[in-house]
N, CA and C atoms as a LAMMPS dump frame, in Angstrom:
ITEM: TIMESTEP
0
ITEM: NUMBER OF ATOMS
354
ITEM: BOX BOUNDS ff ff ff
-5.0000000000000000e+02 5.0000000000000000e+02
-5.0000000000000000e+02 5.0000000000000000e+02
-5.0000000000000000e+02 5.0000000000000000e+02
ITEM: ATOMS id mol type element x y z
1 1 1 N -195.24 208.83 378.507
2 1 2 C -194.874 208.275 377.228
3 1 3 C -193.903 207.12 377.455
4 2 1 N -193.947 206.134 376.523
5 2 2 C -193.209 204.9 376.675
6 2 3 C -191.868 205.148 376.132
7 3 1 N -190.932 204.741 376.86
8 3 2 C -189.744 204.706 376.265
9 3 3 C -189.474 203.505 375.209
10 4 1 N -189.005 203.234 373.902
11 4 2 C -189.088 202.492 372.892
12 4 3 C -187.78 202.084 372.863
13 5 1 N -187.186 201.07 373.179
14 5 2 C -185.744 200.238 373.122
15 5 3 C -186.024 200.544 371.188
16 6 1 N -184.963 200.652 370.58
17 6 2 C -184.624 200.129 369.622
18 6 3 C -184.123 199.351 368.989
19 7 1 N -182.622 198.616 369.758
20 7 2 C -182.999 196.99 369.55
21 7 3 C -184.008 195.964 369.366
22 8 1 N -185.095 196.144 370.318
23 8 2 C -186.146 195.298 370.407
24 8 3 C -186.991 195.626 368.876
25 9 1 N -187.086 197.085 368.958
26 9 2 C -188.219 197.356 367.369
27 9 3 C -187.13 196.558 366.565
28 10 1 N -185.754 196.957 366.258
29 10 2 C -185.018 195.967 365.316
30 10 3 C -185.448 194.511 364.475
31 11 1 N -185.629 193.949 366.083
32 11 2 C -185.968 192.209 366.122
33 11 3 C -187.075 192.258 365.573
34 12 1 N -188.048 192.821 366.112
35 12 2 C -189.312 192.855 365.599
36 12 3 C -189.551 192.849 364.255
37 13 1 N -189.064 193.512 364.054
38 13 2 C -189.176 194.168 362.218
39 13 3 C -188.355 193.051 361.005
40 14 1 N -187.276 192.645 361.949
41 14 2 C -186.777 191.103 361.48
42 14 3 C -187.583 189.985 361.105
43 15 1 N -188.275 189.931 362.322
44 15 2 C -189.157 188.576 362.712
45 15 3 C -190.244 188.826 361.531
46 16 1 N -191.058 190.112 361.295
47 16 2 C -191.958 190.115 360.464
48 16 3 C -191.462 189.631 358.693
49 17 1 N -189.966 190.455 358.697
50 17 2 C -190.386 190.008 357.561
51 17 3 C -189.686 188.351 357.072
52 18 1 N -189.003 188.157 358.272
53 18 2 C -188.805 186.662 358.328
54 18 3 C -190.17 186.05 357.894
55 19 1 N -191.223 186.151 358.679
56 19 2 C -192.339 185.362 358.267
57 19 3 C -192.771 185.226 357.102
58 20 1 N -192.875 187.256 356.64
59 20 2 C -193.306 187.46 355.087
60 20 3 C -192.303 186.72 353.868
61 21 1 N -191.574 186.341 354.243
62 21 2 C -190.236 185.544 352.935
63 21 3 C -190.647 183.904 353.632
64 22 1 N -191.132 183.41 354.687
65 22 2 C -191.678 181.994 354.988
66 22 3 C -192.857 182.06 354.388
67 23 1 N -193.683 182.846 354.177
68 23 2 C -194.95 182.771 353.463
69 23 3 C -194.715 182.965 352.042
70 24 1 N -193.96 183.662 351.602
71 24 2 C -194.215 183.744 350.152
72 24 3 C -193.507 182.767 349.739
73 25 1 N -191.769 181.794 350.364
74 25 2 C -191.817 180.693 349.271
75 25 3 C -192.768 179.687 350.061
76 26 1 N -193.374 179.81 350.784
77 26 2 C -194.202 178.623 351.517
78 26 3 C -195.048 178.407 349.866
79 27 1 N -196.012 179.744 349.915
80 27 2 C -197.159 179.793 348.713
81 27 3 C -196.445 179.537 348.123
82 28 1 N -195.342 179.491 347.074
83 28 2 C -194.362 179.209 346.223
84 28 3 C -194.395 177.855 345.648
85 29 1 N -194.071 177.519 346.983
86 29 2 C -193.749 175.407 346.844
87 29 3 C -195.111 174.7 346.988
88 30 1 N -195.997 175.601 347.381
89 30 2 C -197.151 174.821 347.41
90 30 3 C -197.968 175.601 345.887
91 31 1 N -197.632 176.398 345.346
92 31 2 C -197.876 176.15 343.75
93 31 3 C -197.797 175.034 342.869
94 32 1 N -196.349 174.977 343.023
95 32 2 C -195.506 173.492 342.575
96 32 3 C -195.833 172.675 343.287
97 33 1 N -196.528 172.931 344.11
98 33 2 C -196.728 171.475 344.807
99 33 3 C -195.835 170.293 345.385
100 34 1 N -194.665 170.726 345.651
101 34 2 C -193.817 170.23 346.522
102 34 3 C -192.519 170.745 346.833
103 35 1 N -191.946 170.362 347.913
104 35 2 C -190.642 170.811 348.415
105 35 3 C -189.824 171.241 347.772
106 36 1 N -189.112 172.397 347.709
107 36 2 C -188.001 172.758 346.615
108 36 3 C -187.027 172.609 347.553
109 37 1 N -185.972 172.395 346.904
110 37 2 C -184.332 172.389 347.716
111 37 3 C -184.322 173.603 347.075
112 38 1 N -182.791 174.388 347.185
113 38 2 C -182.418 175.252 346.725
114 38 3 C -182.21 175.554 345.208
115 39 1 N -181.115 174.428 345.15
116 39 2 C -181.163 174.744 343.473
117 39 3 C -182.365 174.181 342.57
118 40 1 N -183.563 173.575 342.966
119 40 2 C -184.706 173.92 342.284
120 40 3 C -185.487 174.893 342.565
121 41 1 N -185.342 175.567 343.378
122 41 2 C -186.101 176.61 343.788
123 41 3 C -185.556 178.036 342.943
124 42 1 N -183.523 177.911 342.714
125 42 2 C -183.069 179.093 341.837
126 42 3 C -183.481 178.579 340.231
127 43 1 N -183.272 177.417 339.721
128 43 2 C -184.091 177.208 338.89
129 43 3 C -185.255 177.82 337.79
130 44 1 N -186.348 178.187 339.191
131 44 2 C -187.629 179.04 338.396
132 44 3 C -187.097 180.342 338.109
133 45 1 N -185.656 181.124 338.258
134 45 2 C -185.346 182.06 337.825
135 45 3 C -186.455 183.238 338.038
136 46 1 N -186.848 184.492 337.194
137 46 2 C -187.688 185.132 337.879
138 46 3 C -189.17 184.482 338.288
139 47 1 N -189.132 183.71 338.038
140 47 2 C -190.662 183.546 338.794
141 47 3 C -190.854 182.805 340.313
142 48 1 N -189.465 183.2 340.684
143 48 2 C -189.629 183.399 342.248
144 48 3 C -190.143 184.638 342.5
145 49 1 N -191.127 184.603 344.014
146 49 2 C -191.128 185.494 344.855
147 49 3 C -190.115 186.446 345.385
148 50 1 N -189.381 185.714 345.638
149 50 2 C -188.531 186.53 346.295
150 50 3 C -186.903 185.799 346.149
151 51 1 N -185.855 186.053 345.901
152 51 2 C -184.419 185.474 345.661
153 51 3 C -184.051 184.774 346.896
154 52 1 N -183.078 183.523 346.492
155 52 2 C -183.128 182.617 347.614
156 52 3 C -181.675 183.128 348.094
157 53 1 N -181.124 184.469 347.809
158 53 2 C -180.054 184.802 348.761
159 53 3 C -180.775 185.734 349.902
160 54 1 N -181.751 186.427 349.398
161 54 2 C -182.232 187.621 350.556
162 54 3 C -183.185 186.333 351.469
163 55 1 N -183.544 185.32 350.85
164 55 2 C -183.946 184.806 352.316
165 55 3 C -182.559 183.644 353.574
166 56 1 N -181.43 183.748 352.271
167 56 2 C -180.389 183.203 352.953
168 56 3 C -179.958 183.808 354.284
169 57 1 N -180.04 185.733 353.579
170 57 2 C -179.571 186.649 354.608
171 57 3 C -180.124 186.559 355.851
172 58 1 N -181.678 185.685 355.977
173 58 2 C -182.38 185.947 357.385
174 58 3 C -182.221 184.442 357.618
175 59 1 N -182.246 183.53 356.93
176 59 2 C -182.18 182.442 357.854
177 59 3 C -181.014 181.737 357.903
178 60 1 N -179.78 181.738 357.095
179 60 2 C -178.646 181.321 357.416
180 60 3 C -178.414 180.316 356.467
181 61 1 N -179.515 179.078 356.175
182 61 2 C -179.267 177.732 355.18
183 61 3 C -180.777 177.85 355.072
184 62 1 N -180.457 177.122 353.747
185 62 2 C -181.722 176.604 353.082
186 62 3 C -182.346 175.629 353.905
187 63 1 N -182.153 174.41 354.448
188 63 2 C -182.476 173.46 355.447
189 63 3 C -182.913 174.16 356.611
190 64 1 N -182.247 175.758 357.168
191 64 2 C -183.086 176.118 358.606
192 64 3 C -184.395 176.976 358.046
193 65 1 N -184.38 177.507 356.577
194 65 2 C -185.51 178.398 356.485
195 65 3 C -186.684 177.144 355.978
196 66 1 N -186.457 175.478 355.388
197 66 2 C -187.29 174.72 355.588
198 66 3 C -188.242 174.427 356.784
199 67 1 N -186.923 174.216 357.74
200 67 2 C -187.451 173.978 359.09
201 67 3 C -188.404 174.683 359.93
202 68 1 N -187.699 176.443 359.607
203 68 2 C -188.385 177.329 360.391
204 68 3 C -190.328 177.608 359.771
205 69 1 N -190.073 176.889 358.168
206 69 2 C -191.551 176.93 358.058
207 69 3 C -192.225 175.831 358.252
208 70 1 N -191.572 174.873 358.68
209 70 2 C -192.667 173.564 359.332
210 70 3 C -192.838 174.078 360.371
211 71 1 N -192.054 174.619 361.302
212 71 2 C -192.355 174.868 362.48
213 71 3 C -193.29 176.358 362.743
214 72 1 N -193.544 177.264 362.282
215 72 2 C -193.691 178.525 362.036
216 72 3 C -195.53 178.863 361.733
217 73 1 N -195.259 177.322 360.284
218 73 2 C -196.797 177.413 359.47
219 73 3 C -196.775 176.121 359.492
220 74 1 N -197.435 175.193 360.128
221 74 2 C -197.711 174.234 360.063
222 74 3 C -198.808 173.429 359.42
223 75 1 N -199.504 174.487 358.769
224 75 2 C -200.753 174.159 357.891
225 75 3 C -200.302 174.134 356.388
226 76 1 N -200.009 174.926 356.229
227 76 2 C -198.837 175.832 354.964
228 76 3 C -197.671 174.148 354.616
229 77 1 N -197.214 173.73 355.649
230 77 2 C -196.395 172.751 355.273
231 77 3 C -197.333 171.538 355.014
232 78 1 N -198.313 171.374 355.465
233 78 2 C -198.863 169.578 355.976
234 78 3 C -199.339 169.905 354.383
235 79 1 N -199.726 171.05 353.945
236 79 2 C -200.712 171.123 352.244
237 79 3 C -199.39 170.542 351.588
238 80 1 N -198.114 171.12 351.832
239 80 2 C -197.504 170.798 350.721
240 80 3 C -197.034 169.607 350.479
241 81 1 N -196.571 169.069 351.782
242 81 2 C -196.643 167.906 352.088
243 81 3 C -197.549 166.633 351.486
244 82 1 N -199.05 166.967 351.515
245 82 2 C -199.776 166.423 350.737
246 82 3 C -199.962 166.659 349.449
247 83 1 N -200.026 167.796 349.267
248 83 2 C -199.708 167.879 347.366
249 83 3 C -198.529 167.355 346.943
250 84 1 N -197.618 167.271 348.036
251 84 2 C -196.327 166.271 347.451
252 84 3 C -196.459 164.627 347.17
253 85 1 N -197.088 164.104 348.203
254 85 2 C -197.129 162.795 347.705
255 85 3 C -198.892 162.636 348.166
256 86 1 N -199.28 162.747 347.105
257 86 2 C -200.546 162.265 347.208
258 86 3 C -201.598 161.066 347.391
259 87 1 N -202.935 160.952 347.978
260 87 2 C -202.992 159.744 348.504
261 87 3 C -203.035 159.141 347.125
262 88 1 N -202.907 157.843 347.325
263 88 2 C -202.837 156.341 345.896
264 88 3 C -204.037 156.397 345.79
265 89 1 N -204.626 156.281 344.524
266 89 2 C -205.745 155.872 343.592
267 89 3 C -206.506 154.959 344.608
268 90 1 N -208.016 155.122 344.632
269 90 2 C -208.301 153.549 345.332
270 90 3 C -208.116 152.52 344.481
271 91 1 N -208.193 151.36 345.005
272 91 2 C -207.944 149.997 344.293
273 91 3 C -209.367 149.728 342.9
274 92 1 N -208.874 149.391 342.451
275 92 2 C -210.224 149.266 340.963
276 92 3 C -210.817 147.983 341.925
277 93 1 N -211.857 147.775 341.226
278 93 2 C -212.978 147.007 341.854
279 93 3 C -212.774 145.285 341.721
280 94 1 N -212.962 144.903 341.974
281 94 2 C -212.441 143.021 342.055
282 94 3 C -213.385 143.097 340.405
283 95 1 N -212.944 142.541 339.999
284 95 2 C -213.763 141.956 338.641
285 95 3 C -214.511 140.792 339.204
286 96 1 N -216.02 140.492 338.202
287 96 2 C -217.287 139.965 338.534
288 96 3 C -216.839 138.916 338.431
289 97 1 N -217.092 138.152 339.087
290 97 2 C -217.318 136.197 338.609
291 97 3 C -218.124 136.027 337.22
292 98 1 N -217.725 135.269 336.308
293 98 2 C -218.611 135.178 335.396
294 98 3 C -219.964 134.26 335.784
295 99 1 N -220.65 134.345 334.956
296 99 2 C -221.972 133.437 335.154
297 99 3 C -221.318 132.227 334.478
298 100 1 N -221.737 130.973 335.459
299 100 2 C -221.183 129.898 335.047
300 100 3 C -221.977 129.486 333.978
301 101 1 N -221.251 129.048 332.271
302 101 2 C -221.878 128.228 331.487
303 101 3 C -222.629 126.953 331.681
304 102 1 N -223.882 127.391 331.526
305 102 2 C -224.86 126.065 331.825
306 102 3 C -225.041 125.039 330.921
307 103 1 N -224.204 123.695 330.97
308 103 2 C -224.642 122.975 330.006
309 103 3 C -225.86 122.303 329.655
310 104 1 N -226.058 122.105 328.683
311 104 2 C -227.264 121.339 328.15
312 104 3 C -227.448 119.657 328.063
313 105 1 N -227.999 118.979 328.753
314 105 2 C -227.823 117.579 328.012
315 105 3 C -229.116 117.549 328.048
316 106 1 N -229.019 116.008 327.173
317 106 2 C -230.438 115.101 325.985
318 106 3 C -231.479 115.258 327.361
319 107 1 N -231.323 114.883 328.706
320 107 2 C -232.31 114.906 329.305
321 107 3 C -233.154 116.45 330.272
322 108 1 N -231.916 117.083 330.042
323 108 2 C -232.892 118.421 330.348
324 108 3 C -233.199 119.601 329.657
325 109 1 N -233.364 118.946 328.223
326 109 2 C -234.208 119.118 326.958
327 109 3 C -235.435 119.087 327.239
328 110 1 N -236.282 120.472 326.81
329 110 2 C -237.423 119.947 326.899
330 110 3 C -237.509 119.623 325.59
331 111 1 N -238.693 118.371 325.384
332 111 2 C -239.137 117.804 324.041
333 111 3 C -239.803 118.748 323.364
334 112 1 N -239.688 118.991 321.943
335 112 2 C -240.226 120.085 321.116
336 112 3 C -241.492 119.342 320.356
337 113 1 N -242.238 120.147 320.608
338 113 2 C -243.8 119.692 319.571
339 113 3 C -243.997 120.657 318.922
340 114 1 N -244.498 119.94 317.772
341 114 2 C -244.962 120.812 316.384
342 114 3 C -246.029 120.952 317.11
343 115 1 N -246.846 122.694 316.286
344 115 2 C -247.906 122.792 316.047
345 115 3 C -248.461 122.374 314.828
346 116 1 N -250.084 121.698 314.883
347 116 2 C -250.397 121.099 313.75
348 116 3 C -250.93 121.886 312.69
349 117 1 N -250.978 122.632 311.483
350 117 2 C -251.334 123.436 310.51
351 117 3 C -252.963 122.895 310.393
352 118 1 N -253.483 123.907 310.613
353 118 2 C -255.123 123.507 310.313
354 118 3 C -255.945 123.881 308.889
């Protein structure tokens, strides 16, 4: 039978739910669709996931539990990232040249003939 350090299960059990509080405000901000600082993030009041002191308790600052999810989920960030500033509209289309007005003069008239009533 294995002997089981319990420190180590400790960390472990840390680390998981470190991730699980990086994933849920990850999904969070990528609802909203972009980066929350802190005090927009306390803001949504209950309709956080989870309170931004119990994830204070595991990561220390708001700026390292940012960091630790760019670095952590890097897919999770690049979405929000892009739902944050999204690409620009394409450019609207050049407008047409008009058709140049063709003038008329006396000589490229054609001459008009009656028909004769029979």
């Amino acid at each position: 039978m294995k002997a089981v350090d319990p420190q180590k299960e400790m960390r472990m059990a840390r680390l998981r739910v470190r991730n699980e509080i990086l994933k849920a405000v990850g999904m969070f901000m990528l609802e909203k669709g972009k980066v929350l600082e802190k005090h927009a993030y306390d803001d949504f009041g209950n309709d956080v996931p989870i309170r931004s002191g119990m994830a204070l308790n595991h990561f220390g600052s708001w700026s390292r539990l940012l960091t630790t999810l760019e670095g952590s989920f890097p897919e999770m960030w690049a979405e929000i990232k892009k739902a944050e500033n999204p690409p620009p509209p394409p450019p609207p289309p050049p407008p047409k040249p008009e058709a140049p007005v063709r003038k008329t003069t006396l000589s490229s008239k054609k001459p008009s003939v009656k028909k004769e009533e029979k």
